[in-house]
ZAMARGU-4260 file (C-alpha; in steps of 0.2 Angstrom, whole numbers, plus 5000, padded with zeros to 4 digits):
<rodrens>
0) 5179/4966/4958 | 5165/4977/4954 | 5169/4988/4941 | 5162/5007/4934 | 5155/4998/4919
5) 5147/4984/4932 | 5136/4995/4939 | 5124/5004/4928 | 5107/5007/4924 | 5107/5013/4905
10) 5088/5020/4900 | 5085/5022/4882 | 5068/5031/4881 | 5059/5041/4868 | 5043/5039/4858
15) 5038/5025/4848 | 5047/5024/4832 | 5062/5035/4836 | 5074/5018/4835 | 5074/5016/4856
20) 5074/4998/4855 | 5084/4997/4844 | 5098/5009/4853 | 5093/4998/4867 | 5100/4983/4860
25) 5114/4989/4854 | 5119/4999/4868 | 5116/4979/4878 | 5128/4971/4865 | 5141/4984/4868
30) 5140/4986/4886 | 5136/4963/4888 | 5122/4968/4897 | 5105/4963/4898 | 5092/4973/4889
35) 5074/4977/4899 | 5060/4981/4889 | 5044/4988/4892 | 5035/4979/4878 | 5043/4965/4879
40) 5038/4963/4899 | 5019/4969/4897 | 5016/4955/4883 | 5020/4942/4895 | 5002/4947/4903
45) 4992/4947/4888 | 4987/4931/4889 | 4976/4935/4906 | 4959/4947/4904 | 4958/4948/4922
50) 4977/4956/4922 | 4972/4966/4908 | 4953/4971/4914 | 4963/4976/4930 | 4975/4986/4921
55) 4961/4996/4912 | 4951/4998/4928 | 4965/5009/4936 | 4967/5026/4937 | 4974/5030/4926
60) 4975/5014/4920 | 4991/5003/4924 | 5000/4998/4908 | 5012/5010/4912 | 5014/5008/4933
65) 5017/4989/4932 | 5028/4990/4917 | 5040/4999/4926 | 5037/4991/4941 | 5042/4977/4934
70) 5057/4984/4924 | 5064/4992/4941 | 5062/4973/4950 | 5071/4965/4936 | 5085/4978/4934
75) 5088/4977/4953 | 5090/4959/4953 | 5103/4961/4937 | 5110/4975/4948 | 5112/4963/4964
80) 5122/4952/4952 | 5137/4965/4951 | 5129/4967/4933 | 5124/4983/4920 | 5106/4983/4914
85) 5099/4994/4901 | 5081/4999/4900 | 5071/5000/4884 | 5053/5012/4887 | 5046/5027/4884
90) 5049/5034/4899 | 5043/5051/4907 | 5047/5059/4921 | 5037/5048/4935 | 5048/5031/4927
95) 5067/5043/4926 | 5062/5046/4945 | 5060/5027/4950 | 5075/5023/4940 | 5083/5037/4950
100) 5077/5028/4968 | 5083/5013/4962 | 5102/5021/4957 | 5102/5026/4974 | 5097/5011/4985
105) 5110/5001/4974 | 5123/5012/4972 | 5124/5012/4954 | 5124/5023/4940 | 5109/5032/4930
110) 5114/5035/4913 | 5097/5042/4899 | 5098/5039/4881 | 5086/5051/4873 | 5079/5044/4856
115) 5069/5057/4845 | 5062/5062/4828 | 5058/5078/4824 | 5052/5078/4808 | 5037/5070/4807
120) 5035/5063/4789 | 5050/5051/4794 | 5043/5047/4811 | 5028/5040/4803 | 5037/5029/4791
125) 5047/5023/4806 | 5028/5016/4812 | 5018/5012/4799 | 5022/4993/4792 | 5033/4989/4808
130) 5033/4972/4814 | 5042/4970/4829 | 5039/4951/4831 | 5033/4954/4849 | 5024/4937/4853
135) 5006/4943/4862 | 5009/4963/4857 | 5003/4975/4848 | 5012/4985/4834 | 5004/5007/4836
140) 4995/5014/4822 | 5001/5033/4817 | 4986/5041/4824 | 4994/5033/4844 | 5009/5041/4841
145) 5005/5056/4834 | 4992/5056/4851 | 5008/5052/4859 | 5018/5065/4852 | 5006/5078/4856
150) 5009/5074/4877 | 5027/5069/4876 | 5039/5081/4887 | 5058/5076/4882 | 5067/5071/4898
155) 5084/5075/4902 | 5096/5066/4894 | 5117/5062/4894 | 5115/5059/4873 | 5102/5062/4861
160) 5100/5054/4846 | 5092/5058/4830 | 5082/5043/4819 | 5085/5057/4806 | 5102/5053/4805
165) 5105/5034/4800 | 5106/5018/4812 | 5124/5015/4810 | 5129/5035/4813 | 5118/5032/4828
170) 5124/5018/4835 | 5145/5023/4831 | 5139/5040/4841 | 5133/5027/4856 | 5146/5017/4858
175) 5157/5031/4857 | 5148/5041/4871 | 5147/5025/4883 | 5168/5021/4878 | 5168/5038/4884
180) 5158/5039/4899 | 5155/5023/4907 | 5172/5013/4904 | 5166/4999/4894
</rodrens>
């Protein structure tokens, strides 16, 4: 028997360095789900130029677009498996709409995690030394985010959370919202 907790999709998006992935994973321990990520898909194609010059030869280049493309074919399959998924990426309104389309062809759920840091001395010590460990990735330099920052529209979202305030208080403030919200 399927349950409410069986069928979600859980995003966690936000800027670089705001504590998305890290929201991600904890939200995926909690919720025994699987955890999608954006990064993490992408690096698999490193390893081939012709992906790549491909990629950059779109318009606008296609980074983005197949990320998600691929995010949305693996959370459907998780999906068809009577199982949640969670979604780790910076996602803007064109990637929420997908995830929207793929709520509704599967029957699911769509809850949005919203990571942020306003204040932007703390966002940039977020960024500058991190090692992610991503094999084939890249870790952004301030100047990318702040580029980032300067173009990013805040989606609407069921939580917020503030990499202000510490991991832990975030992470108590997630688990409590999806106790709340999705039944786990």
């Amino acid at each position: 028997m399927t349950s409410t907790r069986d069928r979600l999709i859980l995003i966690v998006t936000g800027l670089p360095g705001t504590g998305k992935s890290s929201v991600a994973d904890a939200a995926g321990r909690h919720l025994q789900a699987p955890v999608l990520a954006h990064d993490w898909a992408m690096s698999g194609l490193r390893n081939f130029p012709e992906v790549q010059d491909t990629l950059n030869a779109m318009d606008p280049p296609g980074h983005r677009q197949v990320g998600w493309s691929i995010l949305i074919a693996l959370a459907r399959a998780q999906l068809r498996r009577d199982l949640p998924v969670v979604l780790d990426g910076v996602a803007r309104a064109p990637e929420l709409e997908l995830c929207r389309s793929l709520a509704d062809d599967e029957h699911t759920r769509l809850v949005v995690i919203l990571t942020v840091c306003d204040d932007a001395a703390v966002h940039r010590s977020r960024i500058e030394g991190r090692q992610r460990g991503i094999p084939n990735w890249y870790e952004l330099d301030w100047d990318h985010v702040l580029r980032s920052r300067g173009s990013w529209t805040p989606i609407d979202a069921d939580l917020v959370l503030d990499a202000i305030e510490p991991m832990e208080a975030n992470v108590d403030r997630l688990r409590s919202f999806l106790d709340r919200t999705v039944g786990t």
